[in-house]
N, CA, C and O of each residue as an XYZ file, in Angstrom:
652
protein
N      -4.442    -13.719      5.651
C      -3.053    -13.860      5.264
C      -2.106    -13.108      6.212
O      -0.925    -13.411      6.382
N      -2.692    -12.191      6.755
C      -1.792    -11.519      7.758
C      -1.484    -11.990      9.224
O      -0.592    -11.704     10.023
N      -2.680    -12.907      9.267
C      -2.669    -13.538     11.118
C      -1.740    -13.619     11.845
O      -1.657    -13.188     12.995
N      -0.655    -14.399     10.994
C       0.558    -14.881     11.703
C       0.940    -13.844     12.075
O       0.964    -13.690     13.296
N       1.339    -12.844     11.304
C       2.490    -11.420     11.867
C       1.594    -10.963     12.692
O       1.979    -11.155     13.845
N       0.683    -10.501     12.651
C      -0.163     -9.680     13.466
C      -0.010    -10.444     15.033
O       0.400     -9.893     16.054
N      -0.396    -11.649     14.913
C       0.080    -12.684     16.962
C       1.432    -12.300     16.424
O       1.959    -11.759     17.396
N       2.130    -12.276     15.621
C       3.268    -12.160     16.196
C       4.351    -11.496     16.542
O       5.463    -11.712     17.022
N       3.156     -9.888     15.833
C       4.133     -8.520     16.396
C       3.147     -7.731     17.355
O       3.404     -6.722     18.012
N       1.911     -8.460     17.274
C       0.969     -7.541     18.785
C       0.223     -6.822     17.413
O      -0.344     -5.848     17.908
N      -0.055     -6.812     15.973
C      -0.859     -5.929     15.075
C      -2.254     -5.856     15.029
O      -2.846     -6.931     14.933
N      -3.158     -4.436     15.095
C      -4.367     -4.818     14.917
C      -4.724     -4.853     13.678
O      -4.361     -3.791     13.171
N      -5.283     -5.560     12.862
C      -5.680     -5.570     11.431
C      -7.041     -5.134     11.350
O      -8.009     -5.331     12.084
N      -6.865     -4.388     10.106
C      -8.248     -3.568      9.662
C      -8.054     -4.139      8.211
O      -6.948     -4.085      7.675
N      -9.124     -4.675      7.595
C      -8.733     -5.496      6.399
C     -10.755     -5.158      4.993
O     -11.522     -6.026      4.575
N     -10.819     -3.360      4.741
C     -12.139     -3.332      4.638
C     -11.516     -3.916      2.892
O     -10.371     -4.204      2.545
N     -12.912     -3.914      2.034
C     -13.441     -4.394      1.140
C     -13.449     -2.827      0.084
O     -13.206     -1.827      0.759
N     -13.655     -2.595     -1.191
C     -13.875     -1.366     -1.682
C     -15.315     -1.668     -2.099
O     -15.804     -2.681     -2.597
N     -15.710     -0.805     -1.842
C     -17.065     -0.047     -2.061
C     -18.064     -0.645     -2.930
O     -19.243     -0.954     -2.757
N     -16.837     -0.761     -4.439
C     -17.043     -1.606     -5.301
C     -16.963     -2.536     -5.791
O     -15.924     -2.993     -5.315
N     -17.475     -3.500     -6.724
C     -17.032     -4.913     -7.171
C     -15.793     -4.806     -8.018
O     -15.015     -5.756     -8.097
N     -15.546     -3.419     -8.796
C     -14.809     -3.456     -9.920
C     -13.683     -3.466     -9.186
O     -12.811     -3.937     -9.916
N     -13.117     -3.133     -7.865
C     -12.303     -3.110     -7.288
C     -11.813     -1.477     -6.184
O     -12.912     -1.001     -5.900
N     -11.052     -0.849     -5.742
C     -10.847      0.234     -4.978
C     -10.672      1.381     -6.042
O     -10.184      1.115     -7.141
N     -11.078      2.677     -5.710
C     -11.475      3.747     -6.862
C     -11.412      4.966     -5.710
O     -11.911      4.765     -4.603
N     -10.984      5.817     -5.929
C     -11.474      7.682     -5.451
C     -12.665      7.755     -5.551
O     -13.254      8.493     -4.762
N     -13.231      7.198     -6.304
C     -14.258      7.900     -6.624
C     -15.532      7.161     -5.227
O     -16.197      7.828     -4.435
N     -15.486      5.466     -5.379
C     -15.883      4.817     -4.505
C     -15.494      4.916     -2.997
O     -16.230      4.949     -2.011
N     -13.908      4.962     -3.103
C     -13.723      5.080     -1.714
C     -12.902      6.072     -1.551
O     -11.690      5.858     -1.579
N     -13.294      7.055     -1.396
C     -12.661      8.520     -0.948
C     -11.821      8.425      0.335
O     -12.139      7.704      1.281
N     -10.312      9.496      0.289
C      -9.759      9.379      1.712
C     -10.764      9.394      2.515
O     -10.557      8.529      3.367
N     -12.147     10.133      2.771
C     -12.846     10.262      4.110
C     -13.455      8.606      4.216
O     -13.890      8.342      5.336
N     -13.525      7.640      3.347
C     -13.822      6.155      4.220
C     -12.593      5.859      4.983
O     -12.782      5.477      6.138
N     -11.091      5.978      4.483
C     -10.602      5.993      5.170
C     -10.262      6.508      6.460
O      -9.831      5.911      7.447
N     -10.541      7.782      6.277
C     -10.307      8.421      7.905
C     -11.209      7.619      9.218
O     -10.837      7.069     10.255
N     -12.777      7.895      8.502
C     -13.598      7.001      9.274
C     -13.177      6.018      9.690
O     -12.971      6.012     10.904
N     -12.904      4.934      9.020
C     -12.176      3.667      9.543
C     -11.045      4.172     10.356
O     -11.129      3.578     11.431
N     -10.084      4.931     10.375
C      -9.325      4.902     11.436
C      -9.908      5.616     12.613
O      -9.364      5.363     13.688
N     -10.763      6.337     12.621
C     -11.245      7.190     13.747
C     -12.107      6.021     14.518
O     -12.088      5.848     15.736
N     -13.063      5.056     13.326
C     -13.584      4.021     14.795
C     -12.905      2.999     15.212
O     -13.311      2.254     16.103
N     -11.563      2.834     14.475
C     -10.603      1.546     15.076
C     -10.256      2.523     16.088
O     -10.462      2.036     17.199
N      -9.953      3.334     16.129
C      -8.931      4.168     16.756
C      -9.844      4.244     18.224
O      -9.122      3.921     19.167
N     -11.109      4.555     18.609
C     -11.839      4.194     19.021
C     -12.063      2.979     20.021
O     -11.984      2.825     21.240
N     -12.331      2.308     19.090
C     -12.742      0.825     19.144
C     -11.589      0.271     20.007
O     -11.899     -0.077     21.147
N     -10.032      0.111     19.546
C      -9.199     -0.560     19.977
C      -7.982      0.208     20.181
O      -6.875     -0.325     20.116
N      -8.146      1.407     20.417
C      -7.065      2.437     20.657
C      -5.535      2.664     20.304
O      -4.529      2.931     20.961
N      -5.824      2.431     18.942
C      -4.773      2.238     18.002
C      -3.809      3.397     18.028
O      -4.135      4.566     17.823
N      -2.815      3.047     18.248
C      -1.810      4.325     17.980
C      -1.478      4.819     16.884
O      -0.762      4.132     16.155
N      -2.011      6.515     16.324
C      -2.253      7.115     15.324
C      -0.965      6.816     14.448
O      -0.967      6.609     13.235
N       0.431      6.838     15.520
C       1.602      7.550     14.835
C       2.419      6.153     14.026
O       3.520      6.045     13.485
N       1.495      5.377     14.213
C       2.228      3.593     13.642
C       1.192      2.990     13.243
O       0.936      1.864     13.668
N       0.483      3.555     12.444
C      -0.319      3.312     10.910
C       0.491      2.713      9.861
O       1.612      3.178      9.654
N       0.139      1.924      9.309
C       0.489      1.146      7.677
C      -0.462      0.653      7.175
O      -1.401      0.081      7.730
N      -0.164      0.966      5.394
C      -1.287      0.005      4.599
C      -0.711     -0.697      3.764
O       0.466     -0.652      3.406
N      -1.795     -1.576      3.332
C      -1.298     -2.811      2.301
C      -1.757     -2.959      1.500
O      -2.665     -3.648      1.964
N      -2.006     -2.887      0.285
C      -2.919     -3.082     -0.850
C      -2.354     -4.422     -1.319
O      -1.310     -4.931     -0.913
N      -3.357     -5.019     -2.412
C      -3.064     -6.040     -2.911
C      -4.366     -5.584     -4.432
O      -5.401     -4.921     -4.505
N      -3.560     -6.362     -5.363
C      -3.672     -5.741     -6.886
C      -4.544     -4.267     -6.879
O      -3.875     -3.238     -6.793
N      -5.928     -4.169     -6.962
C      -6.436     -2.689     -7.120
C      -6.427     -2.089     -5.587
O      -6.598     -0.871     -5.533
N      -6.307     -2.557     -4.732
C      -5.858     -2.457     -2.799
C      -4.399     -1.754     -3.279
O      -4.003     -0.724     -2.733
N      -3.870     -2.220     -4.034
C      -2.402     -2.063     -4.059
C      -2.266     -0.300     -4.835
O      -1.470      0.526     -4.391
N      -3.089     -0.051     -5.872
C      -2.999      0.778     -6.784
C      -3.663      2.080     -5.934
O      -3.253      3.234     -6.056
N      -4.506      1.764     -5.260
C      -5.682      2.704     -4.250
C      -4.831      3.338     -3.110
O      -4.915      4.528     -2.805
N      -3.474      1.868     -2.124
C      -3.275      2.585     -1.287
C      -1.731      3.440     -1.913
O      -1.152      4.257     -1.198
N      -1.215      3.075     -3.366
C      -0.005      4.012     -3.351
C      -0.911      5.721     -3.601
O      -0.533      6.835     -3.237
N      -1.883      5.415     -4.174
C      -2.306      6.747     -4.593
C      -2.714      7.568     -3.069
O      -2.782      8.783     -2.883
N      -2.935      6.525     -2.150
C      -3.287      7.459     -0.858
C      -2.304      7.731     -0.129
O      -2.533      8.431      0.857
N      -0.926      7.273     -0.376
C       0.037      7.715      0.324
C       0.733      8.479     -0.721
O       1.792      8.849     -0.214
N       0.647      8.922     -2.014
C       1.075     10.181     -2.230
C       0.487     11.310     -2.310
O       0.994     12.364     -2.692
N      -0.984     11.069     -1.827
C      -1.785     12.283     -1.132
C      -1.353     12.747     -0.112
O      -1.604     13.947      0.001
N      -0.599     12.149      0.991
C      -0.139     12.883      1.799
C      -1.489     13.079      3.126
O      -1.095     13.471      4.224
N      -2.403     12.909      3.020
C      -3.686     13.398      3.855
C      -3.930     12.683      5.135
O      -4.209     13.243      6.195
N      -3.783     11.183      4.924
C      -3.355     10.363      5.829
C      -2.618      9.792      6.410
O      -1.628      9.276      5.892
N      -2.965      9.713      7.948
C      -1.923      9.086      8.788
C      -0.835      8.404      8.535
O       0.241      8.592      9.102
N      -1.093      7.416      7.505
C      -0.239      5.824      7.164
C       1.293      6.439      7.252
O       1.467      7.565      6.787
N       2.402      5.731      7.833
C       3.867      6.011      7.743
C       4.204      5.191      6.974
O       5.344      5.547      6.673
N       3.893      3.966      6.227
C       4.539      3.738      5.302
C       3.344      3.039      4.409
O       2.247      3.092      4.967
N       3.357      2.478      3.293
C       2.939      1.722      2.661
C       3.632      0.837      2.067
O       4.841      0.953      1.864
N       2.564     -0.657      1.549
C       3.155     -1.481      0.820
C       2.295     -1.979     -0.314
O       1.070     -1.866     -0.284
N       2.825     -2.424     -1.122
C       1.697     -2.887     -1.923
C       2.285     -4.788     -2.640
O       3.449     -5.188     -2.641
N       1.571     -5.246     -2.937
C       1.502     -6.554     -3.591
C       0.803     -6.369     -4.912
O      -0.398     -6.097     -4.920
N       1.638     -6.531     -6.275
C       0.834     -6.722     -7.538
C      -0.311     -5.887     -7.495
O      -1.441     -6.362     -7.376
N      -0.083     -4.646     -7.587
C      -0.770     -3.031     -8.058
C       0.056     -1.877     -7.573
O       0.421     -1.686     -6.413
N       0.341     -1.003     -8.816
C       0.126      0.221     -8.658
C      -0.114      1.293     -9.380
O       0.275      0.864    -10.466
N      -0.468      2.383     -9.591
C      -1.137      3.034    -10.357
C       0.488      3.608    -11.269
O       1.659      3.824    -10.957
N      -0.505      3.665    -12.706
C       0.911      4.072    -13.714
C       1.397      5.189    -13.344
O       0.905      5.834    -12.418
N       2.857      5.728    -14.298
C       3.449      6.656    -13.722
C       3.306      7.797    -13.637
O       3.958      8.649    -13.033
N       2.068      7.882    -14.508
C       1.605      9.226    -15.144
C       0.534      9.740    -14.248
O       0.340     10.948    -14.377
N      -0.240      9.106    -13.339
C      -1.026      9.261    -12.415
C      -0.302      9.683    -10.767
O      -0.835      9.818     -9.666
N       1.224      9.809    -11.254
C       1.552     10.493    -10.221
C       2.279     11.663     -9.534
O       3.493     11.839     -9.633
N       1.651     12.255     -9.005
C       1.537     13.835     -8.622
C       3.061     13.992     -8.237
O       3.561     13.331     -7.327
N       3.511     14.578     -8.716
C       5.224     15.200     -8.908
C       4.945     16.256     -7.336
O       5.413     16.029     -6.220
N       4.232     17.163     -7.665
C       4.328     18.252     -6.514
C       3.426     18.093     -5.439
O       3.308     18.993     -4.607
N       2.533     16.651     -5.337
C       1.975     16.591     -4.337
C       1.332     17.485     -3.400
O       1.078     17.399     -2.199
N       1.070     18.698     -4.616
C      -0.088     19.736     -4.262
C       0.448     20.406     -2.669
O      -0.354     20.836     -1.840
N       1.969     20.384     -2.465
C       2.600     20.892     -1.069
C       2.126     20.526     -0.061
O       2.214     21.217      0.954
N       1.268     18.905     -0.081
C       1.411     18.150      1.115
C       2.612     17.538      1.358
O       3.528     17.393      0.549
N       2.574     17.176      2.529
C       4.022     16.554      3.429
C       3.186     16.087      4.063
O       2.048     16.542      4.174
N       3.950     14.345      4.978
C       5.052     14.346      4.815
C       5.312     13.216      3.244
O       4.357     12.500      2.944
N       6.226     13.165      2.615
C       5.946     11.759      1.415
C       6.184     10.242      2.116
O       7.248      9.907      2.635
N       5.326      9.637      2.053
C       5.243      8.336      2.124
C       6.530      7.300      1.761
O       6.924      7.262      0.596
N       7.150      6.488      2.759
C       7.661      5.335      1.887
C       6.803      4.363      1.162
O       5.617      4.351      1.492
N       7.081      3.782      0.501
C       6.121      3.065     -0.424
C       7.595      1.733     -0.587
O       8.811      1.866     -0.723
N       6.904      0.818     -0.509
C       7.026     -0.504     -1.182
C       6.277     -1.427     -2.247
O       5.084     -1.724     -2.190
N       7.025     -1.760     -3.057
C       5.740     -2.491     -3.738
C       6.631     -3.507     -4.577
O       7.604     -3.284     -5.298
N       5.874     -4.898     -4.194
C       5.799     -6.511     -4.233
C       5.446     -6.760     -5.896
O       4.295     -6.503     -6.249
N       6.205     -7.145     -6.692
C       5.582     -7.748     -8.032
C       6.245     -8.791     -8.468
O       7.449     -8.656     -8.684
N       5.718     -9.834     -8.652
C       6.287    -11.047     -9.589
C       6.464    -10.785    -10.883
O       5.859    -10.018    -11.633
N       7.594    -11.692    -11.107
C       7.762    -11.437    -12.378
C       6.903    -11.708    -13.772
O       6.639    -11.012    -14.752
N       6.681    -12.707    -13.478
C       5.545    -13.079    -14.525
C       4.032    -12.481    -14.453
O       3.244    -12.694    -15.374
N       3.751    -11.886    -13.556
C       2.186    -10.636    -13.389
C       1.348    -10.856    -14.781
O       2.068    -10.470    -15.702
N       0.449    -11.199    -15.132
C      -0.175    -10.751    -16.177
C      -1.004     -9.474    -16.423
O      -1.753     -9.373    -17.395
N      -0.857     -8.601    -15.595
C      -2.106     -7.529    -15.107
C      -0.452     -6.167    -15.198
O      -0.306     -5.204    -15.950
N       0.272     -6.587    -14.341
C       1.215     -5.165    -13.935
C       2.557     -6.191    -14.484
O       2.832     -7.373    -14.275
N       3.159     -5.189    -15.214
C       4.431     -5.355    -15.571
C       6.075     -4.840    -14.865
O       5.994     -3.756    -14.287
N       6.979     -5.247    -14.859
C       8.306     -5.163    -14.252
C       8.447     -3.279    -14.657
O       8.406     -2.305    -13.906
N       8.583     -3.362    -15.837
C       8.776     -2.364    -16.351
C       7.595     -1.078    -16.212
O       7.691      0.111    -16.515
N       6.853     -1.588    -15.828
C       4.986     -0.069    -15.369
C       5.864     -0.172    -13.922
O       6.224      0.892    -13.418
N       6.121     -1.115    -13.425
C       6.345     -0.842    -12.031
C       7.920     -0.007    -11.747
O       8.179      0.923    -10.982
N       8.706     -0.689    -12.600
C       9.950      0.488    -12.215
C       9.815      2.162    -12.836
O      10.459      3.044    -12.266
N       8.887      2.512    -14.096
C       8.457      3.763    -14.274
C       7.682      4.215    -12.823
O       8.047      5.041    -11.987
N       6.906      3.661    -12.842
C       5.997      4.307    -11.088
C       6.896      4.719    -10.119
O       6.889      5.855     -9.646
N       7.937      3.542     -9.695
C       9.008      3.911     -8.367
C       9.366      4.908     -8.820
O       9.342      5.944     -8.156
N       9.946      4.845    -10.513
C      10.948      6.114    -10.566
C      10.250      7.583    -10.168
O      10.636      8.449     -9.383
N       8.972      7.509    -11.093
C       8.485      8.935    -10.929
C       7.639      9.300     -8.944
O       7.539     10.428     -8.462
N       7.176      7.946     -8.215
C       7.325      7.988     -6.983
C       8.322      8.754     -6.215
O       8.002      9.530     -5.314
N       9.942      8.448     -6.705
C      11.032      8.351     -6.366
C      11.403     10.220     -6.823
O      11.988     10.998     -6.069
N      10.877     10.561     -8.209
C      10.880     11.676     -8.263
C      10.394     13.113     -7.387
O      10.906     14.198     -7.111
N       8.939     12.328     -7.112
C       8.198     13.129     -6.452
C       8.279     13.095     -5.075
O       7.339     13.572     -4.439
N       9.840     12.312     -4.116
C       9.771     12.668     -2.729
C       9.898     11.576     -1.901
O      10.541     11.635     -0.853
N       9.289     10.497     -2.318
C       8.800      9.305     -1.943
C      10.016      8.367     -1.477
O      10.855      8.463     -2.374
N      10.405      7.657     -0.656
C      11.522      6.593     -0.382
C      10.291      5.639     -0.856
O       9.221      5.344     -0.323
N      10.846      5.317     -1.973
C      10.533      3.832     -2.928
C      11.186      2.530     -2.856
O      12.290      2.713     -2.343
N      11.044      1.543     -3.079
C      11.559      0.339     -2.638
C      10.757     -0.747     -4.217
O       9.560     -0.720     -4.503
N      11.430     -1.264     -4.688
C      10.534     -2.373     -5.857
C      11.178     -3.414     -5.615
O      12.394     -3.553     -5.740
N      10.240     -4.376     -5.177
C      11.214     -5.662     -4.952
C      10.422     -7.124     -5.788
O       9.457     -7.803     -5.437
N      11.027     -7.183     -6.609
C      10.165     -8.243     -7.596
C      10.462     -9.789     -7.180
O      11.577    -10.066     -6.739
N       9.596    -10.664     -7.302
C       9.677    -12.068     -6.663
C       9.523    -13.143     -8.044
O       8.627    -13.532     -8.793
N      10.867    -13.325     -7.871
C      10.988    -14.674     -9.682
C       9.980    -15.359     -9.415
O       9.419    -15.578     -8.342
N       9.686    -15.828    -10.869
C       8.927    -16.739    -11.042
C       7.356    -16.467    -10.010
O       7.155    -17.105     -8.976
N       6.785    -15.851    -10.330
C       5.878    -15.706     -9.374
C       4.818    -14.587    -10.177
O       5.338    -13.724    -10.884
N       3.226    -14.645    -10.027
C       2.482    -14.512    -11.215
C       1.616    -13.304    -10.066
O       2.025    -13.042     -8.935
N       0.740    -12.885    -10.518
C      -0.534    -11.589     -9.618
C      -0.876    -12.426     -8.601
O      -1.457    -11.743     -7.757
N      -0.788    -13.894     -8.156
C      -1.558    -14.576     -6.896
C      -1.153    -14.393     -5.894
O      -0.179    -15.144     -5.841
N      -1.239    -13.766     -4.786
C      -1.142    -13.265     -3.414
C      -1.313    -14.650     -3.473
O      -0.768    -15.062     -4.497
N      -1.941    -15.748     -2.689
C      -2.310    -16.352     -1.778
C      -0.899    -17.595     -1.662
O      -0.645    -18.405     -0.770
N      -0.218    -17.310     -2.919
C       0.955    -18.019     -2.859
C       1.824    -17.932     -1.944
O       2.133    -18.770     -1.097
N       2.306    -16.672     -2.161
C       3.401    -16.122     -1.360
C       2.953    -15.146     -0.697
O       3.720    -14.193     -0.558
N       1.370    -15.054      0.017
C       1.292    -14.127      0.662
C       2.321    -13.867      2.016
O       3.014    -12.853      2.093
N       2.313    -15.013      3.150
C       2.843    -14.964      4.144
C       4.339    -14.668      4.365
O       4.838    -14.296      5.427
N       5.055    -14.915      3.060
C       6.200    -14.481      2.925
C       6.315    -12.796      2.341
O       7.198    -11.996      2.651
N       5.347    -12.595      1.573
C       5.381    -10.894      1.350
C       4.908    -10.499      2.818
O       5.659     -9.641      3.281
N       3.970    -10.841      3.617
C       3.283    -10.067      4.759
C       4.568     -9.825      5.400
O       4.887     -8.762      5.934
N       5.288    -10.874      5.315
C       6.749    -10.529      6.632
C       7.766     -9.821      6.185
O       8.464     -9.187      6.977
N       8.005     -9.819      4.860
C       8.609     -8.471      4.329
C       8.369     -7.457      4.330
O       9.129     -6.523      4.586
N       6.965     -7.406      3.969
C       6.536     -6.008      4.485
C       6.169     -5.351      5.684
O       5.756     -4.191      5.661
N       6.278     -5.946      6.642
C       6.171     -5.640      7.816
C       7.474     -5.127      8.431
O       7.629     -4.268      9.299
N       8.634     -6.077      7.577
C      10.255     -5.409      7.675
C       9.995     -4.269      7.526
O      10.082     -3.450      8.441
N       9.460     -3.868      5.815
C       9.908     -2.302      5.985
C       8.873     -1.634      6.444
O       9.175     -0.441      6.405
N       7.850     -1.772      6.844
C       7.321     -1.051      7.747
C       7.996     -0.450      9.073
O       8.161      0.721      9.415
N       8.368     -1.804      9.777
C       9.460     -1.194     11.045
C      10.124     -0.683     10.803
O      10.044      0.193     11.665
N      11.313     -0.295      9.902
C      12.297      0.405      9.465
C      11.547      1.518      9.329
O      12.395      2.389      9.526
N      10.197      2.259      9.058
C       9.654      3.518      8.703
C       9.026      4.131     10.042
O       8.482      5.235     10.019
């Protein structure tokens, strides 16, 4: 889903799988899979550390806001599509890591899984804890990425550049 932007901003895509079937977890995939993965892309195709982004999509989505208000990794911004973790799962004092993450995050309105309203509590308390938040909800439009993926990929790639 990302192809197009990627030929068409020069992007290398790293696109792993979680650990688990149930979907992406701390527990399964700890920041250190992540680091790994950037240390052998980084490697591999000599990725420039300082223009990192991630993307989640539904539990992808919930995994990478929680890793960008850890603060531990590289990523300068994040985005997410239909997931993110409730509001209560998020760290106000961010344990005096810096720097806070922008965060975006993609939800249709009709979602059966994440609601309008879980998602504007999250930005807010995101928004509390430091974070430049962004919620941008898409009418008429249900948890299926594959719909409107190519049109979220290029939005989010907007605010990526802007970060």
């Amino acid at each position: 889903m990302w192809a197009r932007v990627a030929d068409q901003y020069g992007l290398v895509l790293i696109a792993p799988d979680s650990s688990s079937r149930k979907g992406w977890s701390g527990w399964f995939d700890p920041a250190s899979f992540f680091e790994n993965l950037i240390d052998d892309a980084a490697t591999q195709y000599g990725l420039d550390r300082e223009r990192l982004y991630l993307f989640g999509h539904s539990s992808g989505g919930v995994r990478a806001t929680l890793l960008a208000q850890d603060g531990t990794l590289p990523f300068r911004a994040v985005a997410t599509h239909a997931g993110f973790p409730s509001a209560s799962k998020i760290d106000s004092g961010n344990g005096g890591r810096t720097p806070r993450r922008p965060i975006c995050h993609f939800l249709g309105d009709k979602d059966h899984l994440f609601s309008v309203e879980a998602a504007k509590a999250t930005s807010e308390a995101l928004k509390d804890a430091g974070h430049d938040t962004l919620l941008m909800v898409v009418k008429n439009h249900t948890h299926w990425y594959y719909y409107v993926g190519p049109s979220i990929n290029e939005k989010a790639w907007w605010f990526f550049e802007r970060h």
